[in-house]
GUMITOR-938712 format. One record per residue (C-alpha): x, y, z; residue in one letter. Coordinates in steps of 0.1 Angstrom, whole numbers, plus 2048, in hexadecimal, padded with zeros to 3 digits. Layout:
XYZA
...
***
This chain:
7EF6B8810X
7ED6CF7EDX
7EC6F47EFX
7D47077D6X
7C97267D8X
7AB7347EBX
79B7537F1X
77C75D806X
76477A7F9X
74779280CX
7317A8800X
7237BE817X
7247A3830X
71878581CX
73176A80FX
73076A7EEX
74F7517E5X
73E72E7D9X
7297487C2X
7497597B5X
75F73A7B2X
7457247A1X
75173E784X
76F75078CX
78975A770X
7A0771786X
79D7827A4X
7BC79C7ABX
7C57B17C6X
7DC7D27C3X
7EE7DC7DFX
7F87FF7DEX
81280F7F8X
8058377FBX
7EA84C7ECX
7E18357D1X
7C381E7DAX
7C57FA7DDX
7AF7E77C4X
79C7C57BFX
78C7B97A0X
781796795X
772788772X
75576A771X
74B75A75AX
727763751X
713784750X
705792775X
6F07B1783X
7027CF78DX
70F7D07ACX
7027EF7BBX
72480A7BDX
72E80A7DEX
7257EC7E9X
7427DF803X
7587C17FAX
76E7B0814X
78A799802X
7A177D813X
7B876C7FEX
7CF74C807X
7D07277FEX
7C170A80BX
7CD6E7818X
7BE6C9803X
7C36A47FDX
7BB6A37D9X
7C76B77BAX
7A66CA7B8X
7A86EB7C0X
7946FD7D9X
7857167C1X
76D6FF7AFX
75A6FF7CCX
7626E07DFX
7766C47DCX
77A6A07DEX
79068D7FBX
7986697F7X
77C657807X
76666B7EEX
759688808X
7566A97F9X
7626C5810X
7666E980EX
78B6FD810X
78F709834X
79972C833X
7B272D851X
7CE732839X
7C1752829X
7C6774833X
7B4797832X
7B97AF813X
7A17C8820X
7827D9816X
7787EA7F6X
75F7F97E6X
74C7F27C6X
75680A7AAX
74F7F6788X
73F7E1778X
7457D0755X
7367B973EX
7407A9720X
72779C710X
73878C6F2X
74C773709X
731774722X
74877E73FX
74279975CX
75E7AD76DX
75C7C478EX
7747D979EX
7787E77C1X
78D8017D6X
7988077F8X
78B8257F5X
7688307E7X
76F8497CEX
7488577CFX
74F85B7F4X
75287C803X
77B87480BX
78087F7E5X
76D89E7E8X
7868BC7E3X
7878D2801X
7998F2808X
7A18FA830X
7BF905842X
7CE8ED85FX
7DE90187DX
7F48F5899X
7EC8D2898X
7FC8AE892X
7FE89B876X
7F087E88CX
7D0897896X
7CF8A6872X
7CB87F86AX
7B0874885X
79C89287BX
797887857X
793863861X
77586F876X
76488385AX
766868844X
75A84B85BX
78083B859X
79382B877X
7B9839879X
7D4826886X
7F783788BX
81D82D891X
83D843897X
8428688A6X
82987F8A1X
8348A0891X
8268C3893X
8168D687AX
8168FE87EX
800905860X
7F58F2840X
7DD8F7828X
7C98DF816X
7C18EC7F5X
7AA8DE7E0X
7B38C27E9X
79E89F7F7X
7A0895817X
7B6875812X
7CF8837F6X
7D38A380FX
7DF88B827X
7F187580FX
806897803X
80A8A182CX
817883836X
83087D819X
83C89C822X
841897844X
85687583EX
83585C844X
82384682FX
7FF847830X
7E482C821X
7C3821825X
7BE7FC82DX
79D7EB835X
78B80E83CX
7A8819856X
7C483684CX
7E7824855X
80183E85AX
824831866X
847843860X
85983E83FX
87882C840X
89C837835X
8AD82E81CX
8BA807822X
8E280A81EX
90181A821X
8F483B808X
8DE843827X
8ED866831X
8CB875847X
8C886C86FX
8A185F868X
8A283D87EX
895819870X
86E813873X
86B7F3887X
8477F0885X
8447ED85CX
8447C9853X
85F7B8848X
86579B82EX
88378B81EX
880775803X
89875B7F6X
8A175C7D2X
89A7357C9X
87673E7D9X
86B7587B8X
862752796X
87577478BX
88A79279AX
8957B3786X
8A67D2793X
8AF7E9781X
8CA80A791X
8C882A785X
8DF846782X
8CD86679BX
8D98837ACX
8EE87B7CEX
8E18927E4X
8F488F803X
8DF8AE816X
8BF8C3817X
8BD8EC821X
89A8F482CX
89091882BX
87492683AX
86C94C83DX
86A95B865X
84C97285FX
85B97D886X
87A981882X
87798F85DX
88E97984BX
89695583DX
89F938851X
8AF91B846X
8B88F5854X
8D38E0845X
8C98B8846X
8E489D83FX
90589E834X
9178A5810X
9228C37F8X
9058BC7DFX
8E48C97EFX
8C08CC7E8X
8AE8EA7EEX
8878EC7F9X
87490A806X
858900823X
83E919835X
848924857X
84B90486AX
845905892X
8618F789FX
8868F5891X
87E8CE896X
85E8D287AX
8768DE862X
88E8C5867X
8798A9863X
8688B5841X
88F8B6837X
895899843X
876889830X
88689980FX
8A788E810X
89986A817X
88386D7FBX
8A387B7E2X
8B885E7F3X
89F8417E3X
8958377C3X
8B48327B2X
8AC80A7B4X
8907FE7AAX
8837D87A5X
8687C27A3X
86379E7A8X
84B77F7A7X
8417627BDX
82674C7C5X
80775F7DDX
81876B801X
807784817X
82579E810X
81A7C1811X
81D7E0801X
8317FC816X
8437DF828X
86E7DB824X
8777BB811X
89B7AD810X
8AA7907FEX
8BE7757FFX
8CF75E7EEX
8E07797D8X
9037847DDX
9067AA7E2X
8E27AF7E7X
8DD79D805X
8E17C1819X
8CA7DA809X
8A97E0817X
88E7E7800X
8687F9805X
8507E87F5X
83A7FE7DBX
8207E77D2X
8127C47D2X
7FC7B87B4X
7EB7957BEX
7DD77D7A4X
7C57617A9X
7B6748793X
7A7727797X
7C7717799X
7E773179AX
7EE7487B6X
80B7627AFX
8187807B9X
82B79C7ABX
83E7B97BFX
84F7DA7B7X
8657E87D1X
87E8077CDX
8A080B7E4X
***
């Protein structure tokens, strides 16, 4: 059995993939870890009606088993005894929803281009907002705005509380991007839910805060005879070894302060007045594993694999590298009628 690629494509409920693949060009898929929205587009050949904005896309991509050398994404093809049959899509997974947001046409090469997002940026999740949050969770802070905004929420890790915040001109979504970054979380929306799981430390021996590894983000490790191409690249950054949180004790009348990690080089950072010792400790704690990463940063190629942005990726096959746990930043996917590939940045 051959391999090709394969996709599967609704809109609004309909299947629209013979239509798209009788005259696909590309179809690409960015995977995005945090407040930055994942994004679809694909080029046709040929010039079509608008798609009315806002229209909802569901996207699977994949491959499909066949016995001949045709790929899937003519439309059909041809087994030996001369049946024509169409690719099974059990091999293909779910990218998630998006929403219609362009719509372009070149009329010279006759060719037609859309693009979608997770998120609809004429929704009301981008209107700017200004409202204080008081004595609550991040986890409540986070159901509340995904039941405004007709979103399902799905949460992972220890809840922290919030004494006060305020959301300042701010949309719903990038308010809770910013709060949960804060807090040591990351925070995404994926096929209309908000995903919020604890960020992970720092993946080696640098790792000078108490903050536990995240068993529930994915995990992949890839061998280096499996990708087309792998760069990192090591910079030279400050090596913080602690964080002092200060906070002022309206109360008590004076400034309070927290010391997070370990190490004569520290990193300052003033918060409001926290409700618990423990809230303060854990925005430090977010910090100082926030000053700890960065200083590596890669990317890397490969044929199509359902790897996922916000996920830890590992390697092997390479001496001295075999260790390191990276976090996954991104995932761009690229389709065509007969390539699949993907290309990943990750930072450690």
């Amino acid at each position: 059995m051959v391999k090709h690629p394969n996709f599967k494509l609704e809109a609004n409920g309909k299947d629209i993939t013979e239509i798209i693949k009788a005259n696909l060009i590309s179809l690409n898929f960015d995977d995005k870890e945090g407040s930055k929205s994942d994004e679809i587009s694909f080029s046709v050949s040929g010039i079509y009606a608008k798609p009315v904005f806002g229209d909802n896309l569901k996207l699977w991509l994949g491959y499909a088993d066949t016995a001949s050398e045709q790929s899937p994404l003519s439309g059909g093809f041809t087994q030996a005894d001369g049946a024509t049959t169409r690719a099974s899509s059990n091999d293909l997974y779910l990218c998630g929803s998006f929403s219609v947001q362009t719509a372009s046409r070149d009329y010279k090469n006759q060719t037609t281009e859309v693009r979608a997002t997770a998120v609809n940026f004429a929704s009301p999740q981008k209107i700017k907002k200004r409202r204080s949050w008081e004595n609550t969770t991040i986890f409540e802070i986070a159901r509340k705005i995904a039941a405004e905004n007709k979103l399902s929420v799905k949460t992972s890790g220890q809840d922290q509380n919030v004494a006060s915040v305020l959301q300042n001109d701010a949309g719903d979504l990038d308010f809770l991007y910013g709060l949960c970054f804060d807090y040591g979380f990351i925070m995404a929306v994926k096929n209309d839910t908000i995903v919020i799981a604890a960020k992970d430390a720092k993946g080696d021996e640098t790792q000078t805060s108490n903050t536990p590894k995240n068993e529930s983000l994915p995990a992949f490790t890839l061998n280096l005879a499996e990708l087309y191409s792998l760069e990192i690249t090591e910079a030279n950054r400050n090596s913080y070894g602690a964080v002092i949180v200060e906070w002022q004790d309206i109360e008590a009348g004076k400034t309070k302060s927290i010391k997070v990690g370990s190490g004569e080089q520290t990193y300052k950072m003033q918060i409001a007045q926290p409700k618990s010792d423990n809230e303060a400790f854990r925005q430090g704690e977010a910090k100082l594993n926030e000053l700890q990463k960065g200083g590596i940063n890669g990317r890397c190629s490969l044929p199509g694999a359902n790897i996922v942005a916000g996920g830890k990726l590992k390697f092997s096959g390479i001496a001295g590298l075999e260790a390191n746990e990276f976090s996954i930043k991104s995932v761009s996917h690229r389709l065509s009628t007969d390539n699949y590939g993907i290309e990943i940045e990750f930072e450690g």
